[in-house]
C-alpha positions as CSV (number, residue, x, y, z in Angstrom):
1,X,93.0,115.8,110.1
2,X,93.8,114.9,113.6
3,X,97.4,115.0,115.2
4,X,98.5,113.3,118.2
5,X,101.8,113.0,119.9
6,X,103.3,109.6,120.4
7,X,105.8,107.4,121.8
8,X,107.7,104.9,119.8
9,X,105.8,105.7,116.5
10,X,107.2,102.0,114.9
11,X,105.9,100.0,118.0
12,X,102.3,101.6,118.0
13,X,101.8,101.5,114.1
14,X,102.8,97.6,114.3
15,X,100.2,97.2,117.6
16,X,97.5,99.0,115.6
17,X,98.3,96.9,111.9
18,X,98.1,93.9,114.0
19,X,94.5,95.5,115.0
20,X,93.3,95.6,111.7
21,X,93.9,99.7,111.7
22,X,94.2,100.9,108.5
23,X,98.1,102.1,108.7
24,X,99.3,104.8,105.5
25,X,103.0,102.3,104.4
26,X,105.0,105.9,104.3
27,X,106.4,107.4,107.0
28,X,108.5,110.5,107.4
29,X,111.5,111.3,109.3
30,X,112.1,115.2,109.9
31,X,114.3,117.5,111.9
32,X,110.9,117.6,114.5
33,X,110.5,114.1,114.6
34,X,108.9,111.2,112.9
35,X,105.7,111.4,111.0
36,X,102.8,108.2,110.1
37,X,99.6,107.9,109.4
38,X,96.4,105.6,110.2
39,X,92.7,106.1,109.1
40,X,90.1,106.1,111.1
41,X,86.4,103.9,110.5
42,X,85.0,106.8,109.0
43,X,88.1,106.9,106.9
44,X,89.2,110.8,108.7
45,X,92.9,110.9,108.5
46,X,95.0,110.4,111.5
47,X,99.1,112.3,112.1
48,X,101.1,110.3,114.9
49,X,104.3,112.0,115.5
50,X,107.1,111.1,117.7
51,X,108.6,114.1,118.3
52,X,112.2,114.7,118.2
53,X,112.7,115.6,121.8
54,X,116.0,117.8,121.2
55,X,114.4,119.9,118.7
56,X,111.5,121.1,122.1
57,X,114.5,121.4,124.8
């Protein structure tokens, strides 16, 4: 699975449903941020997290 780091993990998942991206419905909220999931075309598994800024001071 691939991660990537994001900014405003609700906006973007939105932008890419509106895309036609397949987005995972859960998400996760966790002391090191916030946690979703898409899937790519070749149906690999994609982590976005918006990290929790205080937790990396």
């Amino acid at each position: 699975m691939m991660n990537f780091r994001v900014e405003n993990l609700d906006e973007l998942l939105e932008t890419l449903k509106e895309e036609g991206v397949q987005v995972l419905a859960k998400t996760e909220s966790l002391e090191e941020g916030k946690f979703g999931w898409i899937v790519d075309l070749e149906g690999n598994k994609i982590e976005l997290w918006e990290p929790n800024d205080k937790a990396f001071l």
